[in-house]
C-alpha positions as CSV (number, residue, x, y, z in Angstrom):
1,X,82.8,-16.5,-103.0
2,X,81.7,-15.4,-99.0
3,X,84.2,-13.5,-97.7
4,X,84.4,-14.5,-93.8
5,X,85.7,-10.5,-93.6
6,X,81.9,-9.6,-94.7
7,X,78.7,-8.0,-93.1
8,X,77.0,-11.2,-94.0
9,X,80.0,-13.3,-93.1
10,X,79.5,-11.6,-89.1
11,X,75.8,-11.9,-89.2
12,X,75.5,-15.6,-90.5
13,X,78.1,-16.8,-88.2
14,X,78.0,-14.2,-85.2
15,X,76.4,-15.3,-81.9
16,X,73.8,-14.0,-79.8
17,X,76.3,-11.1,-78.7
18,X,78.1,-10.6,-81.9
19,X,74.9,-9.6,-83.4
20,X,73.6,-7.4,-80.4
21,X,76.4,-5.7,-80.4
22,X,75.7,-5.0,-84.7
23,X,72.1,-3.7,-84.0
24,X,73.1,-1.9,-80.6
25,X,75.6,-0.2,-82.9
26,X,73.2,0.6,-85.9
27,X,70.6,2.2,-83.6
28,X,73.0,4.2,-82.6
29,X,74.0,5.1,-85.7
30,X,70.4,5.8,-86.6
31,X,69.4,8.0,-83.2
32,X,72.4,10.0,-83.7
33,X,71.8,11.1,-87.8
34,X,68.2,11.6,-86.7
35,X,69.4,13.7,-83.8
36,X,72.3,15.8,-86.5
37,X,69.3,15.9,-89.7
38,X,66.6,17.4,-87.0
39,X,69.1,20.1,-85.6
40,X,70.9,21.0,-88.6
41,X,67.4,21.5,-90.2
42,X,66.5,23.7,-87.1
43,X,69.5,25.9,-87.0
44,X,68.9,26.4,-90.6
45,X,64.9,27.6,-89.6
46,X,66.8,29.8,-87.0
47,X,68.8,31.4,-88.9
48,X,66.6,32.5,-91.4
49,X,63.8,34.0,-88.2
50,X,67.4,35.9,-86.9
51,X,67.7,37.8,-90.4
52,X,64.1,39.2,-89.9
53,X,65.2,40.8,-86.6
54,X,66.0,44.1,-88.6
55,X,63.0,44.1,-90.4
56,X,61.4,44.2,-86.6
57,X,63.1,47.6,-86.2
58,X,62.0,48.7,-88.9
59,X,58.4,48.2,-88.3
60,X,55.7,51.0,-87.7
61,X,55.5,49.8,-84.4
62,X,55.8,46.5,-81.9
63,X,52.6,44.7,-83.2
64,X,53.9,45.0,-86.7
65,X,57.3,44.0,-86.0
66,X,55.9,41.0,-84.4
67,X,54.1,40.3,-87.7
68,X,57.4,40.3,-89.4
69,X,59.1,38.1,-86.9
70,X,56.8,34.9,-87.5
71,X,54.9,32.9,-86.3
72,X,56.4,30.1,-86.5
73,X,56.2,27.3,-83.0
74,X,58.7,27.7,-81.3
75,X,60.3,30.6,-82.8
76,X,62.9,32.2,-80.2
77,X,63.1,35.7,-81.3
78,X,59.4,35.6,-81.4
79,X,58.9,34.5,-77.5
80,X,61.8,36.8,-76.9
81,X,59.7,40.0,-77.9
82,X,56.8,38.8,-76.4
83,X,58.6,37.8,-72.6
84,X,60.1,41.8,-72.9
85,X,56.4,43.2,-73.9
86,X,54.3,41.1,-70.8
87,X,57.2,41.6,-68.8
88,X,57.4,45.1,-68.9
89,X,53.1,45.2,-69.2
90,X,53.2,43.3,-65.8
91,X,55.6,45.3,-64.0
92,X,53.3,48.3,-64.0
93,X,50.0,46.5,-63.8
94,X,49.7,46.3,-60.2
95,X,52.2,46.4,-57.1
96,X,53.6,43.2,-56.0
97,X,56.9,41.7,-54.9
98,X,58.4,42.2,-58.1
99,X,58.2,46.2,-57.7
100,X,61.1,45.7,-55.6
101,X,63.2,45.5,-58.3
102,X,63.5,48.3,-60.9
103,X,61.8,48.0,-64.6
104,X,65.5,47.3,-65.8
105,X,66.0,44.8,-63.2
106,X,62.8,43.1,-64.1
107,X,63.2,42.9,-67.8
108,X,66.4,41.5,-67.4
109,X,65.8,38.6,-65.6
110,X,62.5,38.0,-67.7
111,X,64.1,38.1,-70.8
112,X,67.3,35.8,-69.5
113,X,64.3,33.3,-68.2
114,X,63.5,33.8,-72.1
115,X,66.8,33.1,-73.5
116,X,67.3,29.8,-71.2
117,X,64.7,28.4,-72.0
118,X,65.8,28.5,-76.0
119,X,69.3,27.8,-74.8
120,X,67.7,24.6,-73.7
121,X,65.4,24.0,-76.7
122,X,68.2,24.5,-78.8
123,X,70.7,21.8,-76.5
124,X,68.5,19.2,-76.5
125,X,68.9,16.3,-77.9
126,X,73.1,16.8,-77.7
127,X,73.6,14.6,-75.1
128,X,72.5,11.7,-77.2
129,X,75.4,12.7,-79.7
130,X,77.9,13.2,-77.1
131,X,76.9,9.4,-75.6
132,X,77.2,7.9,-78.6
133,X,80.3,9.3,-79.7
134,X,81.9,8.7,-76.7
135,X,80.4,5.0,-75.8
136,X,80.4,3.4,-79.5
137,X,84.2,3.1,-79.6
138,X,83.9,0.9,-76.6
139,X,81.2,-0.6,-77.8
140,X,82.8,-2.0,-80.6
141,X,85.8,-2.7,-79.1
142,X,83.9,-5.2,-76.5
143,X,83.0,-6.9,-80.2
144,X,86.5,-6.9,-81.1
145,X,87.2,-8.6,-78.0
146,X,84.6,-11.1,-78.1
147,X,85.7,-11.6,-82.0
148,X,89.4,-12.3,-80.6
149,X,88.1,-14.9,-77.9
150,X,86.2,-16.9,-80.2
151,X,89.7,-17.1,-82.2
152,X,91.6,-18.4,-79.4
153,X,88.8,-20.7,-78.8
154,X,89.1,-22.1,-82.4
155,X,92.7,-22.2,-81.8
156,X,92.8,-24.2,-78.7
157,X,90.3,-26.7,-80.1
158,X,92.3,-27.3,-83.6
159,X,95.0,-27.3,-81.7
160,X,97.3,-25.6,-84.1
161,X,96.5,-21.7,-85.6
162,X,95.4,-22.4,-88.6
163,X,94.5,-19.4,-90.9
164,X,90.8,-21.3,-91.9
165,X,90.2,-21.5,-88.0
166,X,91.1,-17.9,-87.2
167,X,90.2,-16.0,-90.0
168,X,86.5,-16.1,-89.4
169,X,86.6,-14.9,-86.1
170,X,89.5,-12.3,-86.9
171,X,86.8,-10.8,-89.2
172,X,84.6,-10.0,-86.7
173,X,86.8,-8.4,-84.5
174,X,87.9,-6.3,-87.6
175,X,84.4,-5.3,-88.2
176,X,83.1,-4.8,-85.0
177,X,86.3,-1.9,-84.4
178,X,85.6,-0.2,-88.0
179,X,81.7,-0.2,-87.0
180,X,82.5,1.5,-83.2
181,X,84.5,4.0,-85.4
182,X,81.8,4.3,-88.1
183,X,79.1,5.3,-85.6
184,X,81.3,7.6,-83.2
185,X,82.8,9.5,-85.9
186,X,79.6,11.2,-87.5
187,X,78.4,11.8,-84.0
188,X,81.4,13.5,-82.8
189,X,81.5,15.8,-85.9
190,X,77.6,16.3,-85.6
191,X,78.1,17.3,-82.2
192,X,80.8,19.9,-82.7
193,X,78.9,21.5,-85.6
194,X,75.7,21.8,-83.7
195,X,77.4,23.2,-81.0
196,X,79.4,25.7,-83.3
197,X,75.4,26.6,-85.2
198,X,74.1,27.1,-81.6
199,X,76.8,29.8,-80.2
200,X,75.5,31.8,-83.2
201,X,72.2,31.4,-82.3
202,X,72.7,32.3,-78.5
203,X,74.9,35.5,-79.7
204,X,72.1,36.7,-82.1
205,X,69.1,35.9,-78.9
206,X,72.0,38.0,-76.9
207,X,71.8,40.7,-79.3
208,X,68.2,40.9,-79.4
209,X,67.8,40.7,-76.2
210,X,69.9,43.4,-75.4
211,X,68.1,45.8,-78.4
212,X,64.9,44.6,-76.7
213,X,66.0,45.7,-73.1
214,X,66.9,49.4,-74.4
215,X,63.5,49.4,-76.5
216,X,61.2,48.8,-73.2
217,X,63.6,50.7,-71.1
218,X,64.1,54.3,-73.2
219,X,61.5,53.8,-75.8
220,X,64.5,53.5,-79.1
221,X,66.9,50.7,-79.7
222,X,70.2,50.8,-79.2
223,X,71.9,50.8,-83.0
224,X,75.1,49.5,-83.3
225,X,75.3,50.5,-87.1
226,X,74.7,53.8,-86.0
227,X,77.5,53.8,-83.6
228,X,77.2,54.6,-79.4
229,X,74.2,56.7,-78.3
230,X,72.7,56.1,-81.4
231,X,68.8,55.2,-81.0
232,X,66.1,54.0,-83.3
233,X,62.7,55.3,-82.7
234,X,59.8,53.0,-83.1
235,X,56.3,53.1,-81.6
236,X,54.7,51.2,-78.6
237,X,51.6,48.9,-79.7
């Protein structure tokens, strides 16, 4: 037997905004999984490039340590090392307004430009997470209302609230509130976690960056294994 508490039930019966409000719901169900699978696959990618970072400083020199890094589209270490490189190759190439700021100056602020523009690589797509997990409660609530109007409507025509005349419409408004949860839940979570896997990103960009910086600056890289003042020698190319 039907139950009138089913998915079937609330799509056989529903109205025109009963079942917009279903498939408004299930596309954004379906954008924000896309939006969770896509990231969480490219944190993992990140990751793994952030582990070859000490393989870079352990290169011959800076063409091979770009060799080890990837080259991977889109890889932020990658663009990282090259910003510092044609940052610090375009400082001394000729005199221009930039020469008003020191070579330390300069490669900060070119590798920062670097890191923002990951940082914002890396935020993207978010905000469709953070809409949907804060909209699709509502969403479904507007069903449950609508679900609880059509009841009273069935009430006042029968005149009397019988269970067969409100049980139907009860339904929907049951579904419609555990289908605004459904879809804000998983987004919520999503969006904390990728928020969480990108902070560990940024730090390890930081870190880079700030090896990178001491690299172009001094020539050796800053080793924090190795304790203050300790440098790592590794050859220009």
């Amino acid at each position: 037997m039907e139950s009138q508490f089913g998915l079937m039930h609330l799509w056989s019966q529903g109205d025109l905004v009963t079942k917009g409000v279903a498939v408004l719901l299930l596309g954004m169900s379906l954008a924000s999984w896309i939006v969770i699978i896509i990231k969480a696959l490219d944190l993992r990618r990140f990751a793994a490039q952030a582990r070859r970072t000490e393989s870079f400083w352990h290169s011959a020199d800076f063409a091979d340590g770009l060799n080890k890094l990837g080259n991977e589209p889109g890889n932020p270490f990658r663009a990282l090392a090259t910003e510092g490189r044609e940052a610090t190759a375009h400082h001394h190439a000729q005199p221009q307004l930039h020469d008003s700021l020191d070579m330390s100056d300069w490669l900060t602020r070119s590798l920062r430009n670097s890191i923002d523009e990951s940082t914002a690589r890396l935020q993207s797509g978010l905000a469709v997470l953070a809409s949907v997990g804060s909209t699709a409660p509502f969403i479904g609530l507007f069903g449950t209302v609508w679900g609880i109007y059509h009841a009273l409507l069935s009430i006042g025509t029968a005149g009397q609230a019988t269970i067969d005349k409100v049980a139907g419409p009860i339904g929907e408004a049951l579904i419609m509130t555990a289908l605004g949860l459904a879809v804000a839940i998983p987004a919520v979570l999503g969006y904390n976690a990728l928020v969480r896997g990108n902070k560990g990103v940024i730090m390890k960009l930081n870190r880079f960056a700030h090896d990178l910086h001491a690299y172009f600056v001094t020539g050796a890289r800053v080793s924090a294994a190795g304790g203050p003042g300790k440098v790592v020698p590794m050859k220009k190319g």
